[in-house]
C-alpha positions in Angstrom: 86.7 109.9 99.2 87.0 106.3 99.1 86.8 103.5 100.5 88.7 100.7 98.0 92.4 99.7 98.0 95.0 102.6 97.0 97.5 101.0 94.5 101.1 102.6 94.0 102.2 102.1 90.4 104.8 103.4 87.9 103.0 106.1 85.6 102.0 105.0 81.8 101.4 107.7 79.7 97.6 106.8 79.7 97.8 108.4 83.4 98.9 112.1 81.8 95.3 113.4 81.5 94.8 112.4 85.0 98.3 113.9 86.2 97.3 116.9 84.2 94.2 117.8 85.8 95.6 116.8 89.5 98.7 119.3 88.6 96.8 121.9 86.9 94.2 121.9 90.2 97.3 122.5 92.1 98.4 125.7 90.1 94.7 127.5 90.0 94.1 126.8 93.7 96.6 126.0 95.8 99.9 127.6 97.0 101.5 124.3 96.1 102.9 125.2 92.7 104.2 128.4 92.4 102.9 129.2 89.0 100.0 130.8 87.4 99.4 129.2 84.3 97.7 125.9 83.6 100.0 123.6 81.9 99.2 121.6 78.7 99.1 118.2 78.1 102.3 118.6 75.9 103.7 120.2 78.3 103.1 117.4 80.9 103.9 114.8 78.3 107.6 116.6 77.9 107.9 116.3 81.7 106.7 112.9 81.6 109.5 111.8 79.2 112.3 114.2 80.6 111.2 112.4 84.1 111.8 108.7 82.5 114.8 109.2 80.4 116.6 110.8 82.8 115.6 107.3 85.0 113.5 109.2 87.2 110.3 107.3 89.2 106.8 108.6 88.0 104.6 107.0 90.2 100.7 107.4 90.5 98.2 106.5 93.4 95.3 104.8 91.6 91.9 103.5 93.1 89.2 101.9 91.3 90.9 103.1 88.7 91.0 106.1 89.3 94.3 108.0 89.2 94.2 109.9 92.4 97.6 111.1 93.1 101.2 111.5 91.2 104.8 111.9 92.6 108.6 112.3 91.2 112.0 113.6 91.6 114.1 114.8 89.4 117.1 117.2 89.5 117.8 119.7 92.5 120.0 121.7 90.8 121.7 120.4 87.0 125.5 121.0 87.8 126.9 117.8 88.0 127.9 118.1 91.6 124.3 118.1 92.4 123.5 114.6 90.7 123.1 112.9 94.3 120.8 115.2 95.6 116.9 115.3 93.7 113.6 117.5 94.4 110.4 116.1 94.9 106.9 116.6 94.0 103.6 114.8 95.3 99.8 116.0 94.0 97.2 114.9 95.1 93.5 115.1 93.5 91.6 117.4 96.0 88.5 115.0 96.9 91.5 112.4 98.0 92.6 114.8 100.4 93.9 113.7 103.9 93.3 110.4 103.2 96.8 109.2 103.3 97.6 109.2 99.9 100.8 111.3 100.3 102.6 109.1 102.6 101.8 106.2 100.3 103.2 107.8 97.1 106.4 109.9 98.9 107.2 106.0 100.9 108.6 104.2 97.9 109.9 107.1 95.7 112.4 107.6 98.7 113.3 104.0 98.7 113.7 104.0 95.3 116.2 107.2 95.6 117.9 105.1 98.1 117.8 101.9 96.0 119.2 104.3 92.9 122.2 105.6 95.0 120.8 109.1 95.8 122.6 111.2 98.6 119.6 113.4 99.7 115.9 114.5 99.1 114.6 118.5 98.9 110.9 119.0 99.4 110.5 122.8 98.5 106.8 123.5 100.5 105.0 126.6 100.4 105.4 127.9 104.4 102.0 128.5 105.2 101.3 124.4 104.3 101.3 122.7 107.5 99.8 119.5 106.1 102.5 119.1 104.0 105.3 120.2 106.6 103.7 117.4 109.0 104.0 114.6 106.5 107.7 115.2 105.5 109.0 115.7 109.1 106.9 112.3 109.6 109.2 110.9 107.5 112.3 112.2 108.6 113.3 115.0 106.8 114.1 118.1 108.1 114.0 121.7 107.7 117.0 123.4 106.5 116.0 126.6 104.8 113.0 129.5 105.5 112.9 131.6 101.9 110.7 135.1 102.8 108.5 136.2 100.4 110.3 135.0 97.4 106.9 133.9 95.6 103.7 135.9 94.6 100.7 134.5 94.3 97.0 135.1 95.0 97.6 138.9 95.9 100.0 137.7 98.4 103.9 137.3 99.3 104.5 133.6 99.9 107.6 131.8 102.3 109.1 129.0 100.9 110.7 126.4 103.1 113.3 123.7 101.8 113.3 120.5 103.8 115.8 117.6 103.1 115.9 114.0 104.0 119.3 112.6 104.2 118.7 108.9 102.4 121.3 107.4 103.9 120.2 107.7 107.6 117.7 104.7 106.6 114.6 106.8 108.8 
């Protein structure tokens, strides 16, 4: 928890570690990422600079600090046809949770979609996270897709919803 100032900031590659753990937190305990093994910090430094020379945002939540959160876009799907459409991801480090720090990361990466001439957002959220569902329709997007049991994790079948926010309905 804390109690100073939250600062949004473009990610240096000093932040990876931090991104790493947050990320890696996310795959071992969480439905959030639907993956299974930890990722290395090669690995998140070849996202890092796919991310950034592709001119996609990287931007970190930092307190005190303290990385304490990470968000992105990139590509929905690679066929050119797709290039005004992006994904996102937002992570947050579990004792930041519910705290806000979402809303304050996902706020400017969509106005800097906007800003960089992007058509529409995807958030693809695992159906059983309400949290998550809440703070994206707060922000306008909407739901658009209900996937059944197309993931397996934990023992379990998982739902995956697709939610889009058109950018250029200024919400």
């Amino acid at each position: 928890m804390t109690t100073g100032i939250i600062n949004i900031r473009n990610a240096q590659e000093d932040d990876l570690v931090a991104i790493l753990n947050i990320y890696n937190d996310a795959i071992l305990n969480t439905t959030s990422v639907y993956s299974e093994i930890p990722h290395t910090i090669e690995m998140r430094r070849t996202w890092y600079h796919e991310r950034v020379n592709n001119g996609f945002p990287v931007l970190v939540a930092e307190t005190e600090g303290k990385v304490v959160g990470f968000c992105t876009y990139g590509h929905f799907r690679v066929w050119p046809c797709y290039r005004y459409t992006v994904e996102h991801s937002v992570y947050v480090d579990p004792l930041f949770r519910g705290q806000g720090i979402s809303k304050l990361l996902l706020r400017p990466l969509i106005n800097t979609a906007r800003q960089n001439g992007m058509h529409a957002m995807i958030a693809a959220i695992d159906g059983e996270n309400q949290v998550s569902y809440r703070l994206h329709q707060s922000l306008g997007f909407n739901q658009v897709a209900h996937f059944k049991e197309v993931g397996f994790k934990f023992g379990r079948w998982l739902d995956l919803l697709f939610m889009e926010l058109l950018l250029d309905d200024q919400n």
